[in-house]
C-alpha positions, 0 to 999 in steps of 0.5 A: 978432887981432882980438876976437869982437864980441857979436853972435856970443855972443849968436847961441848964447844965442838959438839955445838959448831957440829949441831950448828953445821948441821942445821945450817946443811938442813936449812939450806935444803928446803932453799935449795929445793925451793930454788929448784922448783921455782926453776923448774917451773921457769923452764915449764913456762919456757917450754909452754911458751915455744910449743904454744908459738909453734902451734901459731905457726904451723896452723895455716901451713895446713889451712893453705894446703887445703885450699889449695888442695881445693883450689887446684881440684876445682880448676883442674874440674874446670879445666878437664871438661 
């Protein structure tokens, strides 16, 4: 009979570092999928955070128009008579 030479043993060690490399790789996606997500969702919060500060700015810029606008109307009525 004769004996197994190397190559077969070392056949399975290479065959175990292959499989433990791939799921090391299918591991690290759903971490790599959730880390974007969560930075997603930080760059969402960012993002309703300005708009909703520029909203708070620019309303009154309209209001103060329109009084003015008023104003103005109302004195010139005054004023042409």
């Amino acid at each position: 009979m004769t004996q197994p030479t190397e190559p077969v043993a070392v056949e399975p060690e290479q065959l175990r570092g292959s499989v433990e490399v791939g799921l090391a790789r299918v591991d690290g996606s759903p971490a790599l999928l959730v880390q974007r997500g969560d930075q997603t969702d930080q760059r969402l919060t960012d993002h309703e955070s300005r708009l909703d500060a520029l909203e708070r700015s620019r309303w009154p810029l309209a209001s103060i128009a329109g009084l003015a606008a008023a104003g103005g109307l109302g004195l010139y009525q005054l004023l042409g008579r």
